[in-house]
N, C-alpha and C positions, 0 to 999 in steps of 0.2 A: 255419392255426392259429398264432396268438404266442405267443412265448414271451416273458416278459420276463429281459434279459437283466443280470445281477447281477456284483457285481465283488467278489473276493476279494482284501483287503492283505495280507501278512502284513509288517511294518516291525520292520525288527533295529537296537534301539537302541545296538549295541555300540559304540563308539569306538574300537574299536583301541587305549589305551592313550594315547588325546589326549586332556586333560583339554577344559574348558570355562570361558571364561570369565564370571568374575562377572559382568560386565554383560551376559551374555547370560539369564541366570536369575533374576539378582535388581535392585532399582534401591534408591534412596538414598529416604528419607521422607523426604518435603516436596518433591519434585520430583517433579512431575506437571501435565497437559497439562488446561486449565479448558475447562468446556463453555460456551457461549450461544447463544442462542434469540433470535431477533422475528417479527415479522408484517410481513410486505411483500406486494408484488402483483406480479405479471410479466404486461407487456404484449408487444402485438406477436401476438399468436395468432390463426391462421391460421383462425377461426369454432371454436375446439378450446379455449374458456375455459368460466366458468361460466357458466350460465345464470340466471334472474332465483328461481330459486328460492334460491340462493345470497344471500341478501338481506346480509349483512356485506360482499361485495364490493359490491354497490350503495352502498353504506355507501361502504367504504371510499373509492371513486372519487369520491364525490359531499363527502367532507373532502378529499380531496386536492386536485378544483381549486380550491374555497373558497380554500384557503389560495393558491392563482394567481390569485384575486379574481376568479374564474371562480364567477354562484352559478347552482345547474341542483339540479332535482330528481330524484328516481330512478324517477318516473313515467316522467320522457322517455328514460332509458336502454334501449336497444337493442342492448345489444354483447354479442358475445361472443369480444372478443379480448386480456379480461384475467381471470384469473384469481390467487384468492387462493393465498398459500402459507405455509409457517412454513419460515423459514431458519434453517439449526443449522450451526454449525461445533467444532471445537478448537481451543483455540488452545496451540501446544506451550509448553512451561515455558521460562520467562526472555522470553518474546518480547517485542523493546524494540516502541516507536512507530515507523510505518512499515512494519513488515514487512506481507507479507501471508500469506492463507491461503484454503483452498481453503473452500467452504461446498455446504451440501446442499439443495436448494427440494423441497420435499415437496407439492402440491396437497391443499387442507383442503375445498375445495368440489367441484360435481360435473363440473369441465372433465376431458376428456379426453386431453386433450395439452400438454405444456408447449413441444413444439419447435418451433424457432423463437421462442422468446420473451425477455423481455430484464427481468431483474428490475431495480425499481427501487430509487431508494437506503432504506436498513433498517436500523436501528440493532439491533445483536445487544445484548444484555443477560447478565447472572449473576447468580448465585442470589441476590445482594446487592441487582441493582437499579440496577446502574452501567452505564451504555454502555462496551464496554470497544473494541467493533468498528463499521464501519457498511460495510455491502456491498452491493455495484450490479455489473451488468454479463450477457451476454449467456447464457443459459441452455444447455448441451449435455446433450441427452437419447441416453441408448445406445442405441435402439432406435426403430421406426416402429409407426405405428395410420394403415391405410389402410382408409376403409370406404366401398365402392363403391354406387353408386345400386340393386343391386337387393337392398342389405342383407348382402353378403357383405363380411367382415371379415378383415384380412392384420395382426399386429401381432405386434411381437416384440418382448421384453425390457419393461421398465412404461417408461410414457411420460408419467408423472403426476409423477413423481419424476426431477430430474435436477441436477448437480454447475457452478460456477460456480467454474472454475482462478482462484485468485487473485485470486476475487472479494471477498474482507474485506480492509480498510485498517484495521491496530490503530491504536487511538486512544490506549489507557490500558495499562500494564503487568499484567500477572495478579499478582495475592496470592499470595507464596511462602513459605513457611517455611525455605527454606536460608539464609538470612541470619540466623535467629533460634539459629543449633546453635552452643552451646558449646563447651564439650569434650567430645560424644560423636557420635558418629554413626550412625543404624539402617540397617541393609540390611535389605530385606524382600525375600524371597522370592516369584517369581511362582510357583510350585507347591510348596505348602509342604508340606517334609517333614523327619520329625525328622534320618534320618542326615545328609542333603543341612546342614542347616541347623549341627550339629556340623561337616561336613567343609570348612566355609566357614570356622569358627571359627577352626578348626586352622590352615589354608592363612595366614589373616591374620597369627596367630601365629607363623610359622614364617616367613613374608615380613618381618618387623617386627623379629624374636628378640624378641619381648617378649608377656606374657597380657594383650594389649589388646582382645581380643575374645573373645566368650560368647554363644552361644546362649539367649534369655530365654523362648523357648519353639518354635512347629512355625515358624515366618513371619519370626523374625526375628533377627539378630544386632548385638548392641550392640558400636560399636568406640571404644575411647576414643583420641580424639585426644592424640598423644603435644606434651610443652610445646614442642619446633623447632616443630609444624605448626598449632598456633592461633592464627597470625595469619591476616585474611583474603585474604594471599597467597600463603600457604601451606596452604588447605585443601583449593583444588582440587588442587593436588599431588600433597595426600594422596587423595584419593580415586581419583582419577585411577592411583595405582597400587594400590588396594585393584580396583579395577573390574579389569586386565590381568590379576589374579591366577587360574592357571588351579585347578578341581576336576573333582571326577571326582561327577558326580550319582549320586541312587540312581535306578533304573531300577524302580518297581513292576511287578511283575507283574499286568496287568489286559488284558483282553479286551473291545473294544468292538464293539457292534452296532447298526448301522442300519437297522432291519425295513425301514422304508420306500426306504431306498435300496439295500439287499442289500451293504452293504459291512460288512466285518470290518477290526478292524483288532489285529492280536495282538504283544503290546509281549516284552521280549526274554528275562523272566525266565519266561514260562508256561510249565508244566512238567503232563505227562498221567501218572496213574499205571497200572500197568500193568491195562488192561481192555478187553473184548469188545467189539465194534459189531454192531450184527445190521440191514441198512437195506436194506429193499425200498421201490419205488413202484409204485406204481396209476396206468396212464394210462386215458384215457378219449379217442377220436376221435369225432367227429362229424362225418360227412359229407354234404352236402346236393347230391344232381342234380336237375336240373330237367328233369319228361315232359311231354312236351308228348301231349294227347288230342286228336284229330282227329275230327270227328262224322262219320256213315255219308253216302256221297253224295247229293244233292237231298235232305238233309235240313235243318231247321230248326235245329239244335244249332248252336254256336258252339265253336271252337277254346279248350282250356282249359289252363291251365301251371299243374304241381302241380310239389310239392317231396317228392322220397324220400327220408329222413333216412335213416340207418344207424348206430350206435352199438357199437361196440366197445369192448370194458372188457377187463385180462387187467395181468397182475402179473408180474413181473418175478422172476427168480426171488433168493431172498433167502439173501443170502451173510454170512456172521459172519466178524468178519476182528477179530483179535486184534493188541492195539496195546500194545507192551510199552511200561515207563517211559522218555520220553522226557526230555532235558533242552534242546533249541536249537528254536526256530520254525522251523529246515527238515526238522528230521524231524516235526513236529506236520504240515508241509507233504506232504510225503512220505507221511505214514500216512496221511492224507487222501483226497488223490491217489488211492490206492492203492483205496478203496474207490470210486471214479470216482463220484461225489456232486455234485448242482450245489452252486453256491451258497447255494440257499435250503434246503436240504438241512441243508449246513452248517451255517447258522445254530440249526437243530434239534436237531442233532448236540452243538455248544458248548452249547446250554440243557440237553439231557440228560445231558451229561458236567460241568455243574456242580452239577444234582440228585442225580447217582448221587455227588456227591462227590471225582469222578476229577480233575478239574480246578481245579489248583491257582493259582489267580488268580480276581481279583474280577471279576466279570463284569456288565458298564453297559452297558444295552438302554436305546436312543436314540428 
């Protein structure tokens, strides 16, 4: 009989009294990491590419040696050891010409492996329509697909999808907006929240002694660059020590669930008020022997193997267990515990204890 087995978090986001620094929660507008996108092919595959119903990669192979003044039709094409892909990468903020970066080959047609394979050179693009990258080089896929002659299949991790270390060569600088900031500057918040976004305000203001910084709503705080730091050898300076500056986040109280993976994950402010549990379960066994029938001697009958099932049902016996108001996730831990509940249990337990109202946090089923 299985069980599946489920994992309870319970994560205490207290700090001890260490604040956080700003660049760890919030970043600078106009500094951010640009996406591109092409279409290339990775050869080299080991009979694990597309096949001819894949008609774009016939295509695509059959432009590609033209342009090697190679001219062949896609009649006489036979292979299957190239495979079409869409290559994607990032490219981080400020990156000059030269650098490189990692990229992702994703298979678009119906090959079933890309390892072992070697994409070929691929010009990335932006939402503009510029070549900004162009990337080549040897495909590594994290996982195998082995399928043996009498159809049985061994494969781990996708093999259709795999990463290409420093495989983009920047051509062209990414479009920034930090060159364009006058005298102010926005920090935006990556989890926006209003105290969090005030206590940022404050901190600047109290680092500066001067009200150069405001909260203009949940996401962001304007700071205005003081007249020593608006040259542009003085602004990384200045940000540079607005980013060091430590605060103290607010910590929502929320309760997250993952049906499908049985994880909990319960944040540091949820708080239970005082009320009853009452939890039984119902198991159900099923057990199958196998009897074998013997026919009578010198007779015609043949030997027969039947299966005696048995089924047993039976309840547990059901305990009420009173959970006074708590305030810290080890006693929420603790009262838990205490009613000796699995997992998935639990997770019934948190839904009913935010319908009865007891449960003082918002609660996000994943």
């Amino acid at each position: 009989m299985k069980r599946i087995m489920l994992i309870l978090l319970f994560l205490t986001l207290q700090s001890f009294g260490f604040g956080t620094r700003i660049k760890d929660i919030a970043y600078v507008k106009g500094i951010s990491g640009y996406q591109v996108i092409g279409y290339g092919l990775v050869v080299g595959l080991n009979g694990t590419g597309d096949s001819r119903r894949a008609s774009f990669t016939l295509q695509s192979v059959v432009s590609m040696l033209r342009r090697f003044g190679i001219t062949i039709t896609d009649e006489n094409l036979r292979t299957r050891n190239v495979a079409a892909v869409m290559v994607t990468a990032t490219i981080p903020p400020f990156a000059k010409e030269g650098a490189v970066v990692d990229v992702i080959v994703s298979s678009i047609g119906d090959a079933t492996s890309l390892h072992g394979g070697n994409l070929l050179m691929t010009p990335l693009v932006g939402q503009d329509g510029i070549v900004y990258a162009v990337a080549q080089g040897p495909v590594s896929v994290g996982g195998f697909d082995v399928r043996t002659a009498t159809g049985t299949e061994y494969r781990r991790n996708v093999t259709t999808t795999g990463r290409v270390p420093n495989g983009a060569i920047i051509e062209k600088a990414i479009p920034s907006n930090f060159y364009n900031l006058s005298d102010k500057v926005e920090i935006v918040l990556r989890q926006p929240d209003f105290t969090t976004a005030k206590r940022i305000a404050d901190a600047i203001n109290l680092k500066f002694n001067s009200n150069i910084a405001f909260a203009v709503d949940i996401s962001a705080v304007v700071v205005k660059v003081p007249s020593e730091f608006q040259s542009s050898e003085k602004v990384v300076d200045f940000i540079s020590q607005i980013e060091t500056i430590e605060v103290q986040p607010d910590a929502v109280a929320r309760v997250v669930i993952n049906e499908r993976t049985g994880t909990i994950v319960v944040g540091e402010n949820v708080t239970i008020s005082p009320v009853a549990i009452s939890h039984g379960a119902i198991h159900i066994e099923i057990q199958s022997v196998p009897i074998i029938s013997q026919p009578s001697p010198f007779s015609q009958g043949q030997t027969v193997v039947t299966q005696l099932t048995t089924i047993n049902v039976y309840q547990d016996t059901t305990v009420v267990k009173a959970i006074e108001g708590v305030a810290t996730v080890q006693d929420i831990a603790k009262a838990l515990n205490a009613l000796k509940v699995l997992p998935r249990d639990i997770i019934a337990i948190f839904q009913a204890l935010k319908e009865a109202g007891a449960l003082k946090a918002e609660l996000i089923i994943m």
